[in-house]
N, C-alpha and C positions, 0 to 999 in steps of 0.2 A: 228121702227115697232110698240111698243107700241102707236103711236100717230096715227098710224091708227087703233087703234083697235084689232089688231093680238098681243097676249101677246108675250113678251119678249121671244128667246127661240125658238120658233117653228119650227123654219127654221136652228136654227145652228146645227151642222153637227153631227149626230148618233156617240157614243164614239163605237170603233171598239170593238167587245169579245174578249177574249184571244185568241182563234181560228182563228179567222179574222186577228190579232196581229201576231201569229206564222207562218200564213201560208206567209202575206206580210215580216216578218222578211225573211222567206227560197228564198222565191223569189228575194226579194234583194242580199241575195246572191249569188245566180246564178248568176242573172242578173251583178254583180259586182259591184253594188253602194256599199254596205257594204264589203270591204274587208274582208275576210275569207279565211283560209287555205283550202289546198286537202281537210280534212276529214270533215270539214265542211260542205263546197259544197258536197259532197258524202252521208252525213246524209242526207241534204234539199234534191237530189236530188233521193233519196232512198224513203222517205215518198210523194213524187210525184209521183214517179213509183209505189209504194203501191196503193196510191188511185186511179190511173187509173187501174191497175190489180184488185182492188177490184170493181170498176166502170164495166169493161167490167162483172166480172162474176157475178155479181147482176143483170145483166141487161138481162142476161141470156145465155151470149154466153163464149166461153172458153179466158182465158189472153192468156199471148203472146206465152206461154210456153205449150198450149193446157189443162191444168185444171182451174180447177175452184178454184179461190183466196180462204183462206179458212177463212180471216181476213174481219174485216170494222172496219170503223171510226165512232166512237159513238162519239159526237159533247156536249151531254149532260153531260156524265161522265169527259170528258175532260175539261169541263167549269166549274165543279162539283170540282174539286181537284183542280183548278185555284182559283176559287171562295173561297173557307175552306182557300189559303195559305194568301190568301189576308187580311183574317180578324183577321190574326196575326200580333203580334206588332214584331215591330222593339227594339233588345235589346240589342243597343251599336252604340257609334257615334252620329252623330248630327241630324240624323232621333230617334232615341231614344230619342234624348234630349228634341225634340217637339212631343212627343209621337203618333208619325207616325206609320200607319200601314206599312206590306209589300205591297210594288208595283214589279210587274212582269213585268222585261225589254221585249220586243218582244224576244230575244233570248233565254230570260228564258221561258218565256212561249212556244215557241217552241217544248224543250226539255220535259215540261212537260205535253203536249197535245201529245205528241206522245207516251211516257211513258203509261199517264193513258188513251189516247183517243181509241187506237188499242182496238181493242176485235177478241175474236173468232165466227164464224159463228154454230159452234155444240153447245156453252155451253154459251153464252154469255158472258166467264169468260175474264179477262186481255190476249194477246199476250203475252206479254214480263214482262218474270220471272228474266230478267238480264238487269243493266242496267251501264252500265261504261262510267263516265266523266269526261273527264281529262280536269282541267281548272287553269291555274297559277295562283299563290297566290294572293288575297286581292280581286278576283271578286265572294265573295258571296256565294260562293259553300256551306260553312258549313250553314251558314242561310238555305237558302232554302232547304238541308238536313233535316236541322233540322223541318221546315217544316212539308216535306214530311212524314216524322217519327210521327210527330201529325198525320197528314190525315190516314194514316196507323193505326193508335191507335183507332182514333175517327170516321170518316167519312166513314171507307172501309166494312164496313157489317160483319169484319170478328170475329165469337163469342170469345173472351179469344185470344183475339190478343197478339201477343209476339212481340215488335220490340225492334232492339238491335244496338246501335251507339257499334260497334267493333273496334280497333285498338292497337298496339302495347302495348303501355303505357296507365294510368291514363287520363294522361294530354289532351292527343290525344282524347280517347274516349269522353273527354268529350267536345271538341270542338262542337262535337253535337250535345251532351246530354243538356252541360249547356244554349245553347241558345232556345232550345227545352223548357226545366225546366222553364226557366225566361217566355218563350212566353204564356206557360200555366198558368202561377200563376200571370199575369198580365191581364189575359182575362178570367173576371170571368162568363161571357155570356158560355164560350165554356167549362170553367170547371163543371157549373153547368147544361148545357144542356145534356154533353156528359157525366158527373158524374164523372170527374176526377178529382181526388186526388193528391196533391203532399207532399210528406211525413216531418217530420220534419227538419230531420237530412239533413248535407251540402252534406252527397252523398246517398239521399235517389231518392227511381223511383218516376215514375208516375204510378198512379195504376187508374184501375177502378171495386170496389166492386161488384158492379152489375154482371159482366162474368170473373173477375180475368184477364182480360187484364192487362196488364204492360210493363212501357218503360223503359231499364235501361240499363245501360253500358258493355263492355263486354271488356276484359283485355286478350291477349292470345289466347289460347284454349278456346271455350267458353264449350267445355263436350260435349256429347252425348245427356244430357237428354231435350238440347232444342228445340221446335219447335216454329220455326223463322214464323212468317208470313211479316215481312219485317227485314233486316238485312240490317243495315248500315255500310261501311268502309272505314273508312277514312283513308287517305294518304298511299294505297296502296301500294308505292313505297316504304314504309317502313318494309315491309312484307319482310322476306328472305323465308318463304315457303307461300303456301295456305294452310296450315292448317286449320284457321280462316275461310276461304271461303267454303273451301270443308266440315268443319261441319255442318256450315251454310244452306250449299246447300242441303244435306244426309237429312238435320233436316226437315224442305222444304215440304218432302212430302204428310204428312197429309195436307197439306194447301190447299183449292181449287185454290185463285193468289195470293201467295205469289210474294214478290220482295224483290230481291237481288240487293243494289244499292252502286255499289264500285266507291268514287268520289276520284280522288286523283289530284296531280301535278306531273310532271316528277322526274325522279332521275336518280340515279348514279349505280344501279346496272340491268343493262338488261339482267342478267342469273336470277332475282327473276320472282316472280308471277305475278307483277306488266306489268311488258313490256311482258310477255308473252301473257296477256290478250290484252295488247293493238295490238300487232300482228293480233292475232287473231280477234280483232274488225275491222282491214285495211281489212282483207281479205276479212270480210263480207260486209264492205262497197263496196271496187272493187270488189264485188260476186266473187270471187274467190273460197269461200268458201260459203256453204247455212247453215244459225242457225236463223230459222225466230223468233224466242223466245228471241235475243239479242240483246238489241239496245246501239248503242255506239258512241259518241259523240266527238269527241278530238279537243281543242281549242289550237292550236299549230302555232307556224311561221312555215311558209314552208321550206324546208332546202336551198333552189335556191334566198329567197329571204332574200335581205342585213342585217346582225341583227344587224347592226348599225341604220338603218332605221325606220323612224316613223310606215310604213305599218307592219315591222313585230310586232310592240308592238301589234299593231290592232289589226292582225288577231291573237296573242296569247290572248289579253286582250279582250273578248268582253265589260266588264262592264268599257270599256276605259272612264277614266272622270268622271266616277259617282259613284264609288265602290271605284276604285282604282286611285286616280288622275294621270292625265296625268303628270304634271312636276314633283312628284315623280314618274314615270314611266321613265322618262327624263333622273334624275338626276341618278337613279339606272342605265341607258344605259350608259350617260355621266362617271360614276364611271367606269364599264368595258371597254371600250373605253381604256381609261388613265391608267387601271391598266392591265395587261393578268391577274394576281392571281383571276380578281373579275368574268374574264369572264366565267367559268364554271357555277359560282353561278345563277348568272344573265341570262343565257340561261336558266335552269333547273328550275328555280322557278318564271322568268319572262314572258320567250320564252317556256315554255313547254318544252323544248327539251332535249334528253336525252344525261347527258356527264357523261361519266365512269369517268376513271383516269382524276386526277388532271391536270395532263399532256398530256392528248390524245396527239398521236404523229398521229397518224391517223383520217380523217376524217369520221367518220363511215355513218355520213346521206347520204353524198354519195356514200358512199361504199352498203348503203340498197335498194339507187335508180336506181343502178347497176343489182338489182338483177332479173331473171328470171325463175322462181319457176318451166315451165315446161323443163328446161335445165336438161338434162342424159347425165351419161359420156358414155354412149353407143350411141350417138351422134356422136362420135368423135372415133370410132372405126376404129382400124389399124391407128390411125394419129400418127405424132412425139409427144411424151411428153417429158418434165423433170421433176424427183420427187424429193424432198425436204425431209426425213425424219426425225424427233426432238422425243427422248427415253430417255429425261432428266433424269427418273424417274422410277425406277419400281414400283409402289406404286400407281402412278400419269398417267396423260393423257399420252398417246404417239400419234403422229400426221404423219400422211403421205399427204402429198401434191401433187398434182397432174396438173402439170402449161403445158396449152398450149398456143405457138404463134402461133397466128392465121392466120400471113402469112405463115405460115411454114406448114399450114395446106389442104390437097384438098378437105374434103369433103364439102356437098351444105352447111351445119349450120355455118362452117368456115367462107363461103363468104356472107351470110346472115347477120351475127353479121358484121362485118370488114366493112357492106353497113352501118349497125347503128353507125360504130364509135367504134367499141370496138378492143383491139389488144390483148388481152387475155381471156384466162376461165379456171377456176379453179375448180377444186373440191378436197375436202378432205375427209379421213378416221379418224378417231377417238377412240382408244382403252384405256379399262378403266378395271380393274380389279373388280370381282365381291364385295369383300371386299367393295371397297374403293366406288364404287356407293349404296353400302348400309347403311351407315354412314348417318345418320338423316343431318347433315349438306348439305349431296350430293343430294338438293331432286332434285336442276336440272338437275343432271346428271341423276334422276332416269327417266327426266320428257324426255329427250334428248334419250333416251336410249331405253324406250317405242316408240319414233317415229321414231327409226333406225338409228337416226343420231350418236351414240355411239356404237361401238362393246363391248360388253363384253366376257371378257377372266375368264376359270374360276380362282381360287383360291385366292391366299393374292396376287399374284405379275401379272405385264404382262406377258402373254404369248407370248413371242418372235418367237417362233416356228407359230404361228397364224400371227402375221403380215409377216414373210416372205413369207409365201404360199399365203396370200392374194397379196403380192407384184409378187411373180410368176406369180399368175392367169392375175393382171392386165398388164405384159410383155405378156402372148397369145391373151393379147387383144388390148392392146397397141404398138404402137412401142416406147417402154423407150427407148432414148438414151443415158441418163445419172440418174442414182441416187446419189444426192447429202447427204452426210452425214459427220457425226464428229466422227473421230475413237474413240473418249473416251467414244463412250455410246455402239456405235454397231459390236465392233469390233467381234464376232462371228458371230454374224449373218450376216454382210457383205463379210467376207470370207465364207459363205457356197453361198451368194447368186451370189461374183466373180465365184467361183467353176458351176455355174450353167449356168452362161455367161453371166450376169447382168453386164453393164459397170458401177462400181460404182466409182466417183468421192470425196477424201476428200474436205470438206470446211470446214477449222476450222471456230469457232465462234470468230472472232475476228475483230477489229473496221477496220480495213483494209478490209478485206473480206465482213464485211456486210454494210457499209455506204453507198455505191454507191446503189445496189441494193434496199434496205430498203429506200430510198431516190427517186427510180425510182418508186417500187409500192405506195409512197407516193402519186407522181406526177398521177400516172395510174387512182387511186381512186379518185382524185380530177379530174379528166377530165371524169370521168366515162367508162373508159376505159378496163377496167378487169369486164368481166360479170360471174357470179356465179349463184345459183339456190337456194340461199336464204338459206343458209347451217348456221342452228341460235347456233350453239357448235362457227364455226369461229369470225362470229361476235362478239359475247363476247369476246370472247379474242384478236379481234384486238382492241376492245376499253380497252384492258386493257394495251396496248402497251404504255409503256414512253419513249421520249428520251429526251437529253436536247444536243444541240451538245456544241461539244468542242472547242476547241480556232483555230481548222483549217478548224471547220463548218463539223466534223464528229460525225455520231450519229451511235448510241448500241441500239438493241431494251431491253429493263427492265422493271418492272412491281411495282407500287408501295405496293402490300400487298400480299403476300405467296400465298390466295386463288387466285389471279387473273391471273389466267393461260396464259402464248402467246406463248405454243407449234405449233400452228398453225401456225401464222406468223411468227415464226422462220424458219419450216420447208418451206415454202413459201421464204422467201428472200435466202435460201441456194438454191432452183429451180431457183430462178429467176437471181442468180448470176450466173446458167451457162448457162443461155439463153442469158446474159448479154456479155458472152465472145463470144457469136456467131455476135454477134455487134462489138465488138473490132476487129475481125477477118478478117470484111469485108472489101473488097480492096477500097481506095480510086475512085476508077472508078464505083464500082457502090453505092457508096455514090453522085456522081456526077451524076449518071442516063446514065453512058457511061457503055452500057451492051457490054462481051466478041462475039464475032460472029462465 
């Protein structure tokens, strides 16, 4: 080119904006060149449905839903907090070591064009005051946090800015804080423009004298008296309440856009605040739910697809190969592969996914992909049930289980489900004495208990007299045929409810009685077979179900640590053991499909 005259240059190809970069990243996904899980494609395909519903009401006529979007895409501000993360250095690894700036992967950028790009149409202020991102370890998340938490300090207009990297421990907060710290006092262009200060000492903030803004760590509780205009939290999953969030949140609302940005990786306890959030982020991705203020992101393998497989590293790993190498990503799959002890690990911190017990005896992913949230047991009114009841405890949970077969059943939802493939539906009661959900430890039974999925009984113990009359009510509406119990826990209150004409059935807890059954709804949940209504008290505690079988291939359900309750699934396989003898019972003939005439 240069030899005719046209300088060098001219003609090679325009480098895309971050915007241009995010939106061909979302569309690859869709499209499926980039592998990505459910909730990925769900985000990308969430911020395309945004810009068309903000496209039709700008344009002056109503979205799909008859109002007017109340949201647009500012293209400038999103290229504006793209542009500030980039002109931060790299501070660890071998981009550090050639003193490299940040470079924003198109996935990265994605996530934060939609973050800082949304606005409101009344106020011009940010959309989304919440943002949760769940990405397995070693692809970057605390970098670009850290980031984010400059742009927030320096960049966002906001006078006496407060942001606060938050998490459990020291160490944690400062995942951060400290790459935050180092990227400021390595960029003296941005210290001296934006007038930031970094203190002496080894756990000193970032300040700026000019408005008393400041960035600094936060351990615990962070108090009442702060007001957050962005709040960082890291490794969520480690959180046993939201304390830390819901200060955060309270503190909040002097701010005109504040951001709340909880990045974590999966874990092991999905009765915490952690997986609660994440819940809550599925439903709004499959609009299930509407919270146009929270956007959320989950980089996870799909549960359907092989976690032996390259694809599921993908879609859990985005920064596959250049964050986090692929042949350690490999060698960490190769390791659980060979070992069961490493696979929990290796799902949870590799795979995003979340594994309770050590020992899961249950598969829960699919026991969740089972679920159908607008499913009522008034559905199934006057059908045949069996209930399971488990009163380990007075002190503690008490569980009533409620198991239908669904050939056993005539109504239209019976034959509906049974078209999907499903041969059961459960639902459970839940009883919890006022005491024992008061307890600072209990905050998710407080959290369960507010959305009705826990009865409370009053005083220090269960009220037994309250589960039997609930147990009555559900015989006038039911046809129980059997309640399954263990005379060592209920023995009054099952002679008042014989005396009433309850057909009550003993099932002792024993490895005889429970292996076959406990081994059937094994089998049920991995086929997807038993549909529920997303009842989130059960789920916990089936993932807290252990067994290990014995030398004739029989298994006990057991629970590896006191708080880990599996009243539920107990009282569940003691139903489902006498739905089990209705199986034993049947004649060879019509096992054969040779019906009586």
């Amino acid at each position: 080119m240069a030899a005719l005259g046209i300088p060098a240059g001219v003609f090679a190809k325009r480098e895309l904006t971050h915007v241009e970069k995010g939106l061909a990243y979302a569309r690859d996904v869709l499209s499926g060149t980039i592998p990505a899980g459910k909730w990925v494609k769900l985000a990308c395909q969430r911020h395309f449905d945004d810009l068309e519903r903000a496209k039709r009401g700008h344009n002056g006529g109503p979205t799909l839903d008859g109002e007017i979007f109340p949201y647009y895409f500012d293209e400038k501000a999103a290229e504006k907090a793209c542009n500030f993360i980039e002109l931060l250095p790299h501070t660890k690894g071998r981009w550090a070591a050639k003193r490299q700036k940040l470079t924003l992967e198109p996935w990265q950028c994605f996530k934060t064009i939609c973050i800082f790009g949304w606005k409101r149409l009344s106020d011009g202020l940010r959309r989304f005051r919440k943002a949760f991102v769940l990405e397995s370890r070693k692809n970057g998340k605390s970098a670009w946090a850290a980031a984010v938490g400059l742009y927030m300090l320096c960049a966002d207009g906001e006078f006496g800015a407060e942001v606060y990297s938050g998490a459990t421990n020291e160490k944690q907060a400062w995942e951060v804080f400290k790459p935050a710290r180092l990227m400021a006092k390595n960029s003296p262009a941005l210290t001296s423009y934006y007038g930031v200060e970094t203190g002496k000492g080894a756990g000193s903030n970032l300040y700026k004298v000019a408005d008393g803004a400041k960035f600094e760590t936060v351990v615990g509780n962070p108090g009442d008296g702060a007001s957050p205009s962005c709040a960082i939290v890291d490794e969520y999953h480690e959180h046993d309440t939201d304390a830390m969030v819901s200060t955060f949140e309270t503190g909040m609302g002097a701010r005109d856009q504040p951001l709340l940005l909880i990045i974590s990786t999966a874990g092991d306890n999905i009765a915490g605040p952690c997986y609660a959030m994440q819940q809550d982020v599925q439903k709004v991705l499959e609009r299930v739910i509407e919270n146009e203020e929270l956007f959320g992101i989950i980089y996870a393998a799909d549960p359907d697809v092989d976690w032996t497989s390259e694809i599921a590293l993908l879609q859990a790993n985005p920064n596959y190969d250049i964050s986090v190498r692929a042949d350690f990503l490999k060698s960490m799959q190769r390791e659980a592969i060979q070992s069961a002890r490493k696979v929990g690990a290796f799902k949870t911190k590799h795979l995003n996914l979340w594994v309770q017990a050590r020992d899961a005896y249950f598969n829960v992913q699919k026991w969740i992909e089972s679920e159908k949230p607008t499913l009522t047991l008034e559905m199934f009114h006057n059908q045949p049930a069996k209930i399971g009841i488990d009163l380990a405890s007075k002190v503690d949970i008490a569980a009533v289980e409620i198991l239908f077969r669904l050939d056993q059943c005539s109504c239209d939802i019976a034959k509906l489900l049974q078209d999907e493939g499903y041969k059961y539906a459960r639902f459970g009661r839940y009883y919890l004495p006022e005491k024992t959900i008061s307890l600072g430890e209990n905050e998710h039974y407080q959290g369960w208990m507010a959305d009705k999925w826990i009865i409370e009984t009053p005083g220090d113990m269960i009220d037994y007299v309250t589960i039997r009359d609930d147990i009555l009510d559900l015989c006038e509406i039911l046809q129980v045929e059997e309640l399954a119990f263990d005379q060592h826990q209920a023995r009054m209150m099952v002679s008042e409810l014989i005396a009433e004409g309850v057909n009550c059935v003993e099932v002792a807890p024993t490895v005889l009685n429970f292996s076959e059954p406990m081994k059937e709804i094994e089998g049920l949940i991995r086929s997807r077979a038993i549909v529920h209504n997303g009842d989130p008290v059960y789920t916990w505690m089936l993932s807290n179900v252990v067994a290990k079988a014995d030398r004739k291939d029989n298994v006990y359900p057991n629970k590896d640590r006191n708080e880990n309750k599996i009243d539920g699934p107990v009282a569940e396989i003691m139903a489902m053991a006498r739905w089990m003898v209705l199986e034993d019972n049947k004649s060879v003939y019509e096992d054969r499909g040779i019906l009586m005439v």
